[in-house]
N, C-alpha and C positions, 0 to 999 in steps of 0.2 A: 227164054228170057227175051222180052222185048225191048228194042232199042229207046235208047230214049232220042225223045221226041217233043213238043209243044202239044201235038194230038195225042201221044200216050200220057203227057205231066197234066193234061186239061182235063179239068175234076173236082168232085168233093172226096177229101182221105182224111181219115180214124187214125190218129196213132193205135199203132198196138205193142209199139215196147213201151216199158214200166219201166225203166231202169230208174235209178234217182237221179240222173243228168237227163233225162228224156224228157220225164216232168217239171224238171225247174226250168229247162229252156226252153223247150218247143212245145207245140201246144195243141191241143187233142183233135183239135179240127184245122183244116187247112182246105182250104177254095185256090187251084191253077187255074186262071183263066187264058184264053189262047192269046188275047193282047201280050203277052208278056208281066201282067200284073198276077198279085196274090191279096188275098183276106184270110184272118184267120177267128176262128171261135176264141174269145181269149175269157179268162179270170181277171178282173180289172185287179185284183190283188195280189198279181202277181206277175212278174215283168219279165217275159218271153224274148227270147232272140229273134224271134218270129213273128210279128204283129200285122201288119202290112205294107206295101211295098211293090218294086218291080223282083223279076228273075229274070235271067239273060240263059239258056241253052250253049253253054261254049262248047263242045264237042260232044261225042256219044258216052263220057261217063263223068261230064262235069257240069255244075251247072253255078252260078253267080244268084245268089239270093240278098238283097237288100234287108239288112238289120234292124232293128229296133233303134237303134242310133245311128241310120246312115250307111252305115259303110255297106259296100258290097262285099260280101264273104262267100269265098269257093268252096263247095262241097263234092266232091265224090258221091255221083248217085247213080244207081243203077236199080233195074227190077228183076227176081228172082221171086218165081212163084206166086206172080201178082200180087205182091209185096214189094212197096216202092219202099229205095231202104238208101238213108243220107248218112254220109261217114264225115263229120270236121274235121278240121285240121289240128284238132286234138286229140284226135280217134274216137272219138263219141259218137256213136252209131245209132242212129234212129231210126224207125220203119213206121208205114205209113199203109192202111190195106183201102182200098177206093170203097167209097160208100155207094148202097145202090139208090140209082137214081127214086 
């Protein structure tokens, strides 16, 4: 498992869970860049927790993602099997696998 990092989050990642809370909030494509900033792929027709914004790294299994309205929101993330994988604060568990360059 690799640590997280700004050089392991920095990338293009594919959702690859399907759950029905995975698809309504977050969104299939997601751009880390190493500034601290995110983009994401979105469906204009459909309003993602996830759109763009900054992330902050606050320790090695947390990290602060800026919402679609502002707020900064704490997720539990960690990578298991080059599977980057975000848990809310409502236990809604998302994974993410890196696209190749």
């Amino acid at each position: 498992m690799s640590q997280l990092s700004y050089e392991n989050l920095t990338g293009h990642w594919q959702r690859v869970s399907q759950t029905p809370d995975d698809v309504s909030l977050y969104p299939e494509q997601i751009e880390f860049r190493s500034d601290g900033c995110y983009l994401t792929v979105i469906d204009n027709e459909v309003f993602y927790e996830w759109q763009a914004g900054d992330y902050e790294i606050i320790d090695d299994s947390n990290v602060k993602i800026e919402s679609s309205t502002d707020a900064m929101l704490t997720y539990k993330c960690y990578f298991e099997n080059k599977v980057l994988n975000f848990i809310n604060a409502d236990g809604v568990k998302v994974t993410y696998q890196r696209m190749a360059s």
